[in-house]
N, C-alpha and C positions, 0 to 999 in steps of 0.2 A: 267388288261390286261390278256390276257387269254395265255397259255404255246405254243400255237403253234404259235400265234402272236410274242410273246416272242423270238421264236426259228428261226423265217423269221427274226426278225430285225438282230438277233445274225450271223446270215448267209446272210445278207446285208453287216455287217459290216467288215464278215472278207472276204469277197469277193473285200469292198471298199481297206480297209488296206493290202493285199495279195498285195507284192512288193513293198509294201511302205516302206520307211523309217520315222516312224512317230515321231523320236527325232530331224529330221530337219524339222519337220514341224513347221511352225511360232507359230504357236499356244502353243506351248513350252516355247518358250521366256519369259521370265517374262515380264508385261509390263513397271515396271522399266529400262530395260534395252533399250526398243522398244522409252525413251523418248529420244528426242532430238538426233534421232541417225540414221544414211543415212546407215548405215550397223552392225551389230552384227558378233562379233566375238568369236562365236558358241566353238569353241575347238582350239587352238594351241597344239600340240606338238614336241617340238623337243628333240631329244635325239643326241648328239654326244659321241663319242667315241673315245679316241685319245691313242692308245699302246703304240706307240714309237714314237718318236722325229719329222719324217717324215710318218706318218699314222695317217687320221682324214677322219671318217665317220658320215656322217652327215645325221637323219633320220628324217624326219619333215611331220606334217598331220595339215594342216589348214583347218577347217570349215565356213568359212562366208555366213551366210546371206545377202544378200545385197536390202536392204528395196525400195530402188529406186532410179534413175537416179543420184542421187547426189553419190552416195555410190558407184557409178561403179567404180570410180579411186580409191580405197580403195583395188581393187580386182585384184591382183598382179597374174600372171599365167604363169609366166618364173622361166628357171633357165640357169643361166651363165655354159660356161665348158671352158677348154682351155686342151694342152696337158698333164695338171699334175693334173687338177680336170675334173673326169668324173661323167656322170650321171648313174648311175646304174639304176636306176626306176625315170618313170616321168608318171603319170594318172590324168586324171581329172573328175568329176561325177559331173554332175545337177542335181539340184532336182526344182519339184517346191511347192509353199507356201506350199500344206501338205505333202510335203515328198515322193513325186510320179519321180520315176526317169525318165529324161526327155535324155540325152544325156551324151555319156562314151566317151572319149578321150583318148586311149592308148599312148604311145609312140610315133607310128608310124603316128599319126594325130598330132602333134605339127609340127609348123615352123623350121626350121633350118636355122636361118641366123648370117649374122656378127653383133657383137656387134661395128660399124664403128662411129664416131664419124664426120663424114664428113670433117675432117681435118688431120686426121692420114696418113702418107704414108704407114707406116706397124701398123696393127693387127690380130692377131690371136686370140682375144676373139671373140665365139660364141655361142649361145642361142637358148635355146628350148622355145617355149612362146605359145601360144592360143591369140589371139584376139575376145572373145567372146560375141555375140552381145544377148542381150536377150531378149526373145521375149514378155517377162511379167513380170511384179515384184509383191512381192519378187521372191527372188530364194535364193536359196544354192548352193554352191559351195565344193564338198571336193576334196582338193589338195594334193596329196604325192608325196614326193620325197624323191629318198636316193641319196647321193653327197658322191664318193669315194676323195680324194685331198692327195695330198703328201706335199701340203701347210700349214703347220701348226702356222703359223704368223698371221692370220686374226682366229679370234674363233667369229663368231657371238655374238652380245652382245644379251642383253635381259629387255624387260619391258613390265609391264602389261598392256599397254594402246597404242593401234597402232595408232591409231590418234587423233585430232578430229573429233567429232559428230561419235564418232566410240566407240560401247559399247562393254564389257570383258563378256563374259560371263563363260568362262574358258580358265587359259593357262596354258603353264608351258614346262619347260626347265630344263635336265638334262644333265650335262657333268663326261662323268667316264674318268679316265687318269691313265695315268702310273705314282706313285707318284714323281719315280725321274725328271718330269720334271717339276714340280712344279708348280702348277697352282695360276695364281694371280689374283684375281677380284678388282673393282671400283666399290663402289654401290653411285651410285648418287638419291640425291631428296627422300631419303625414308624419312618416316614419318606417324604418326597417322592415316595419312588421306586416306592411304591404308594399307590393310590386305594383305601383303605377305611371305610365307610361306618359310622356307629357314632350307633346311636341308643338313650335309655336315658331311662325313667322309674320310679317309685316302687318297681315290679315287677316290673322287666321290662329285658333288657337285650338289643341285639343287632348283628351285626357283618355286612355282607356287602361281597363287592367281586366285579370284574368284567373278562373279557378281562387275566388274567395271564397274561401269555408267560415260555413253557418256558425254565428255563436249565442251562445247561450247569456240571456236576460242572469245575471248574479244582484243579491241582496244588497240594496244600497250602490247598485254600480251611478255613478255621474251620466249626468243628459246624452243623449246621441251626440250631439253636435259636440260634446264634451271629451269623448273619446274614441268616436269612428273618423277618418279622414273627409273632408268636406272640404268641394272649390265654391266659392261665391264670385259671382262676378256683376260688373256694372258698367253701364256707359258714361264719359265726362261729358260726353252732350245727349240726351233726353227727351224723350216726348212722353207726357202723362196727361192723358184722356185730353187728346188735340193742346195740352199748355207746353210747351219748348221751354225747355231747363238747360243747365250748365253748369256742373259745379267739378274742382279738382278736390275740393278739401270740405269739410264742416263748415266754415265761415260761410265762401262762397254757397252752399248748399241750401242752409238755412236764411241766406237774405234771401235767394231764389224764393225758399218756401214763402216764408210772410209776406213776401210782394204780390206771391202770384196765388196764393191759396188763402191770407189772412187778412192782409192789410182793408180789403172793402168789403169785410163784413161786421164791423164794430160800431156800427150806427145804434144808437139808443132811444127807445121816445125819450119827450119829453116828460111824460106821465110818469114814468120808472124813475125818470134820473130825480124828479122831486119826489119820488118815495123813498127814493135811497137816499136823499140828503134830509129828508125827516128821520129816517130811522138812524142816520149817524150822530145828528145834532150836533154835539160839541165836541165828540172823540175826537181826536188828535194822533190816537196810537194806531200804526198802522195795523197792527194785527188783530186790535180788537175790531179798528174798521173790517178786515178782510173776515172776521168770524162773523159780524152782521151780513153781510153782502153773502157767505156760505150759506148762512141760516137762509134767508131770504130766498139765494136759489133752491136749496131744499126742499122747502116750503109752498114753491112756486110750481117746479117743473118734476117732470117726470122723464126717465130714459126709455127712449124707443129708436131702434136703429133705423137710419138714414142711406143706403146705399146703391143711388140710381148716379152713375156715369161718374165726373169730376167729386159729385158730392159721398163717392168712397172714401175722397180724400177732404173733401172742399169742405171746410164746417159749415151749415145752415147760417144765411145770416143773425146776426143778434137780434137782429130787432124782429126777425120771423118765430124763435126760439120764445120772446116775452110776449108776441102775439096769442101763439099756439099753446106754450106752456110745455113743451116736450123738446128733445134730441136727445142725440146720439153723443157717446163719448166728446167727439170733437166738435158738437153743437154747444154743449152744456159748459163744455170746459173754455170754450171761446166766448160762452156768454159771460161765465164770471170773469175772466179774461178784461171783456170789453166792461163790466161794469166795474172794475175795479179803478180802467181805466179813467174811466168817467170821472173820478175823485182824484186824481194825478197819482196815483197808486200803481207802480208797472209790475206787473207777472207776465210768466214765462210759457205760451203753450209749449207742451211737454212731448216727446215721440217715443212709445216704451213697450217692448217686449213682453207683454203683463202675462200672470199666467202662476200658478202655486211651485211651478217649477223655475228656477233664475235661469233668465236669457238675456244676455247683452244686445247692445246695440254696436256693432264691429266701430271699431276708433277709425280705422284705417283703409274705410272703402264706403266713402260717403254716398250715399244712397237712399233709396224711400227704403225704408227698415220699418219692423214694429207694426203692431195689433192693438195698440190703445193711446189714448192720450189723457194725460193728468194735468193738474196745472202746479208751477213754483212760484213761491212767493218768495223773494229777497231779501231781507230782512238784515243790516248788520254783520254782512258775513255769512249768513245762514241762510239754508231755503229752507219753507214751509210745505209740503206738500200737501194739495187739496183733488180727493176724489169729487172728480164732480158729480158722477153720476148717480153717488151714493146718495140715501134721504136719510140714512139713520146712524152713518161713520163722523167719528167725531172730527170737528174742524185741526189739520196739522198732522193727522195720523193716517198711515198706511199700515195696511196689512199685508199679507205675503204674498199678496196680488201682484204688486208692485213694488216692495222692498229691495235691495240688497241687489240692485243691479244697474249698470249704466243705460243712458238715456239721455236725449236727443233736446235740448231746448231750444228754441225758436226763439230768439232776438230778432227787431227791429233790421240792427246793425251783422246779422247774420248768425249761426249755428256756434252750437257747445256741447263737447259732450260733459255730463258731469255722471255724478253716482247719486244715488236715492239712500235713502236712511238705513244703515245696519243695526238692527237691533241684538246688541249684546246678551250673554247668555243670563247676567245679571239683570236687567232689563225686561227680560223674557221671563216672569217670575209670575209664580202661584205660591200663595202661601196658607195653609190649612193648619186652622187651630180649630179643638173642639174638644169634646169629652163624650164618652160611653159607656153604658155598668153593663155585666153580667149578672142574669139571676142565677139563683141554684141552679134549673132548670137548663141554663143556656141560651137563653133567649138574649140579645141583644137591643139596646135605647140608649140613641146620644142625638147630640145637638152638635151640627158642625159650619166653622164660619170660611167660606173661600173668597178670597179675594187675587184676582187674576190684574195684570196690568200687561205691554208691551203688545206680542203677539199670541200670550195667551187671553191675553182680553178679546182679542180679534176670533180667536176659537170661540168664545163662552158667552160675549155677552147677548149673541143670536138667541139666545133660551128664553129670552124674556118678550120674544115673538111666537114663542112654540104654545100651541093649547095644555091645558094642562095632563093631558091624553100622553100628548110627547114628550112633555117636559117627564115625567113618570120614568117614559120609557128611555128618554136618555140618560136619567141617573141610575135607573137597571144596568145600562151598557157600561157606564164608566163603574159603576163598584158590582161589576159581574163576579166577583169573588165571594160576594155574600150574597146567600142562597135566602130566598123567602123573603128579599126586602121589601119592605113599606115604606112609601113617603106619605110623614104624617102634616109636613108643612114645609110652603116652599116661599121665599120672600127674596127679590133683587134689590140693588140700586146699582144705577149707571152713572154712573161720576165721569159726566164728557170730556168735564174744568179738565180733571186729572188723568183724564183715561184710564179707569180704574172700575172692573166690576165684581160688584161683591152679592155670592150667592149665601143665604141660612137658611139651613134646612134641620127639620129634624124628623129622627129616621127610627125603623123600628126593623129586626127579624128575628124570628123566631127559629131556635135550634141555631143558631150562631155556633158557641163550642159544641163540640161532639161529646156526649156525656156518657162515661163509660164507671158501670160502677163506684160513682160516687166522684170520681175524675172528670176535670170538663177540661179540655184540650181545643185551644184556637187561635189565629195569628193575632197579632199582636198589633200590626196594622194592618188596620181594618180599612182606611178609609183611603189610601193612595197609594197602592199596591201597584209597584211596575212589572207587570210580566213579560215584555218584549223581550225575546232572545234572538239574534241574525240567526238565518241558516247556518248548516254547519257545512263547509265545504272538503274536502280531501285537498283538490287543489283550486284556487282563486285565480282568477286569470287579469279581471276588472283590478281596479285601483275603488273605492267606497268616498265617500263623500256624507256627512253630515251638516246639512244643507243650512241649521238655521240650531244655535244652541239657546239653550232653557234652564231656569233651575225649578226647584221643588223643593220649599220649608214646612215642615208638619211640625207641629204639637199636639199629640193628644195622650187625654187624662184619662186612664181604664180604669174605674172603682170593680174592684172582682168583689165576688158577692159573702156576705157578713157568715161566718163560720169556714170560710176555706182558705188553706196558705198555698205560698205557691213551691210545688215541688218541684220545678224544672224550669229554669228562664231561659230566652234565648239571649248570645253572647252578644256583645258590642261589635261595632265591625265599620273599620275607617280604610277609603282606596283613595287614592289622587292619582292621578296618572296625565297621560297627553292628551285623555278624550273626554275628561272630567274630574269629578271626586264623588264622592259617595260617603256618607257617614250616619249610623245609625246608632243610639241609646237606648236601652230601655233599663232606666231608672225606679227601683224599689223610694216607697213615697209615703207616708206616714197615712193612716187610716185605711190600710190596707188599698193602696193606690198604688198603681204601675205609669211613667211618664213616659212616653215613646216619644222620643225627639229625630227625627229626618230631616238630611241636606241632600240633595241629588241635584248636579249641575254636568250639564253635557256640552262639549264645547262645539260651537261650529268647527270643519275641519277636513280640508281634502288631504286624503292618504294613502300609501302604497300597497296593492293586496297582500303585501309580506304582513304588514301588520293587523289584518283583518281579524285573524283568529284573539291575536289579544284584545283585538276589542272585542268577540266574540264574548270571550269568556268575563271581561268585564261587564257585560249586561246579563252572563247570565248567572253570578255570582251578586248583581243585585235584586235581580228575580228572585234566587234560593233565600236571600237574605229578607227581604221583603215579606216573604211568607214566613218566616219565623216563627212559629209556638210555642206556646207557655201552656204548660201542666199545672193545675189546679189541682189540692185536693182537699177535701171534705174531712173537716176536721173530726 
């Protein structure tokens, strides 16, 4: 190649590169990183800085890549403020794939709106944010912000892996402090399987790590915070929304709490406290008292969220709560709180992780934790748990709201952590009895009775809120295995006493068996068909978790129809194992009667991906079984 040719490409290239940024260009990426990954997460950094007690600045620069459409929800471009956290700097910069800057977003180009939750009557959170639609993929994104806050209760956690299918390519986090306020971390999920780098002196502490590869969301895999590494951290001394805190431990924490967030909101009228000692009269027991005083609030109030400054955390006074007749979690729950008080009756507000998914309250790094609050009632050795903001959950019962997790009680005398109610898989019971004929034809007609209790009641008993429209259409979805169904009548009861709801229904379809030449072939259970199979993996990587176990009792009576015997039964079939048991009969029965008897009980149970496949195949050997059919023939 000749020197002048040489010197045209040289002055091609820096005319292509002139304004470029060519370290976000994709071509950078290792392709390591580019596998299995909807976006790349190019650079984190954040730096906070916390002087004193009530001073934390907060200085953070995100780079993502975002490979394509899947990867957009990955691409966060807000930042929260209220009157005690401001924004000092907020910019945003496009690039695309080579690094060619496409569009700059000052400040003064972000949204300004409420952070509303369509239920609040008061909020004063709001946010700067971009909605940014793009016009090609890849792209880059670099985002900075600096966050002034006088709130020093929340300290961002930190981990190297932001999501799934979301690869690390660098991050890292450092917090400098003033030592006297002592800084506390939680490192959760470390181990071998990542390279993180953790350096830490008098005042200062910081984490980074390098080249994490993307993985893949697996069937049944446990919570993020369950198996990606995670640092929490906290201060022993505190500022929340201008109140000064101080706690090393739970005790300390929780007298903090009730002194400074609970204790002078428990005023009652006088009008209330004589309707509640009319409505209690002469009970004596405290739980029947605590089930009037539920009703009463039920009755009374209505939930609407509360979250203007202190009062994120601070409950509405009580006596504002029986004025108004509404709040929010920590309104409602402090008001029956305070009216139970009223009777010399003490319960516990509650601080809990709530959520269909179980998330603890960390033991070991006292802190403002948790997204909701319930209340405990004492009773004996025992707590009661009462949703307050529920109108139609029955007094003592939790659903998987709130189940099966630690959590935060607020005493007088200071903090606890305890556990919330496990419901057993025995516990967690539905049990279906009923009967259905076959005509010649193959048509289908039975009558069937469910009665659900535990946190299958918690599923079920919502239907008897549904129009009849819905209700229809929800027993199409649960017996989607029969084609052409009718409900021809539908009747509940909801038994609170016992927590207990019991559905009868009776049903009709037509063409049920498939009628071949005088042959009618159809499964055998009809009415509680479990078809759920896990994915099938080659290789497993996750560990599976089954969050919450259940059983399932049927009886049902099949009259097959008058001139047919049966040519073909399906076999018996008994499994126990470490993820449950399984057993099913189907009993020949005098007057030409089939009895299909089912157990299916699945255990809660966190497990190793070694053994994934076998529980694979045992849900899908109770699927095959499940469907089972019986050949009929026409005599």
């Amino acid at each position: 190649m000749t020197n002048s040719r040489i010197l045209l490409l040289l002055i091609l290239f820096t005319s292509f590169a002139f304004g470029q940024k060519l370290e976000y260009s994709i071509l950078t990426i290792p392709d390591s990183l580019k596998q299995n990954a909807n976006a790349v997460l190019r650079n984190s950094e954040m730096n906070i800085s916390i002087p004193t007690q009530n001073t934390m600045t907060i200085k953070s620069k995100v780079i993502t890549t975002v490979l394509n459409e899947y990867g957009l929800k990955n691409l966060d471009l807000s930042e929260n403020y209220d009157k005690n956290r401001k924004i000092a700097k907020i910019e945003a910069t496009v690039y695309d794939s080579f690094g060619k800057e496409l569009k700059t977003f000052k400040k003064k180009d972000f949204r300004d709106v409420s952070v509303a939750d369509g239920i609040s009557v008061f909020n004063d959170n709001r946010a700067l944010y971009i909605d940014y639609t793009p016009v090609t993929y890849p792209f880059t994104v670099v985002f900075e912000t600096e966050i002034e806050t006088s709130n020093t209760a929340f300290i961002p956690a930190w981990s190297p892996i932001g999501n799934f299918l979301v690869s690390t390519q660098k991050t890292s986090l450092t917090i400098t402090f003033s030592p006297d306020l002592n800084l506390k971390t939680k490192e959760i999920n470390f181990s071998k399987n990542y390279t993180i780098e953790k350096n830490v002196t008098s005042n200062s502490v910081s984490y980074s790590a390098k080249n994490v590869l993307a993985k893949k969301r697996e069937e049944l895999t446990p919570s993020f915070t369950t198996v990606f590494p995670i640092v929490y951290f906290a201060l022993e001394k505190f500022q929340l929304e201008n109140v000064s805190g101080s706690a090393s431990n739970w005790k300390e924490f929780g007298k903090w709490y009730y002194n400074s967030l609970l204790s002078d909101t428990e005023e009652i009228p006088e009008v209330t406290q004589q309707k509640i000692k009319s409505l209690i009269g002469n009970e004596k027991n405290p739980i029947e008292i605590a089930k009037i005083i539920y009703q009463f609030v039920q009755e009374k109030t209505r939930y609407v969220s509360v979250q203007v400054g202190i009062g994120g955390w601070k409950p509405m006074l009580a006596k504002d709560v029986d004025k108004l007749g509404y709040g929010d979690c920590k309104a409602l729950t402090n008001y029956t709180r305070s009216l139970l008080k009223m009777v010399d009756i003490p319960s516990y507000y509650t601080v809990v992780w709530a959520g269909n998914e179980r998330r603890n309250i960390h033991e070991d790094i006292a802190s403002i934790q948790g997204n909701h609050v319930i209340l405990a009632l004492p009773v004996e050795d025992k707590l009661y748990w009462m949703e307050c903001t529920s109108q139609i959950h029955p007094f003592g019962f939790q659903g998987d709201f709130t189940d099966d997790r630690n959590v935060l009680i607020i005493k007088p005398d200071g903090g606890e952590i305890v556990s919330t109610k496990t419901f057993s898989e025995v516990e967690n019971i539905k049990i279906i009895k009923g009967s259905y004929a076959i005509s010649p034809e193959g048509n289908l007609s039975g009558k069937i009775n469910i009665v659900s209790k535990g946190l299958q009641y918690d599923n079920e008993f919502g239907k008897e809120r549904l129009s009849r429209e819905e209700q229809i259409k929800r027993y199409k979805d649960e017996f989607d295995n029969i084609n052409n169904l009718s409900i021809k009548k539908i009747s509940f009861s909801n038994d609170k006493n016992n927590v207990q709801f019991t559905e009868d229904l009776e049903l009709q379809a037509e063409s049920y068996a498939q009628n071949t030449g005088g042959k009618l072939m159809f499964a055998v259970n009809a009415f509680d068909q479990n078809s759920y199979v896990p994915k099938k993996y080659k290789t497993r990587e996750f560990p599976f978790e089954i969050e919450r176990g259940y059983s399932n009792e049927d009886e049902i009576e099949i009259s097959l129809p008058e001139g047919f015997s049966v040519e073909a039964k399906p076999n018996d079939n008994e499994i126990t194992n470490e993820f449950g048991s399984y057993k099913i009969e189907f009993i020949t029965a005098e007057n030409n009667k089939i009895i299909c008897k089912r157990k299916l009980t699945i255990k809660k149970g966190f497990f190793e991906s070694s053994k994934y496949e076998n529980y694979r195949k045992f849900r899908e050997t109770i699927a095959r079984t499940d469907n089972s059919k019986i050949l009929i023939t026409k005599l």
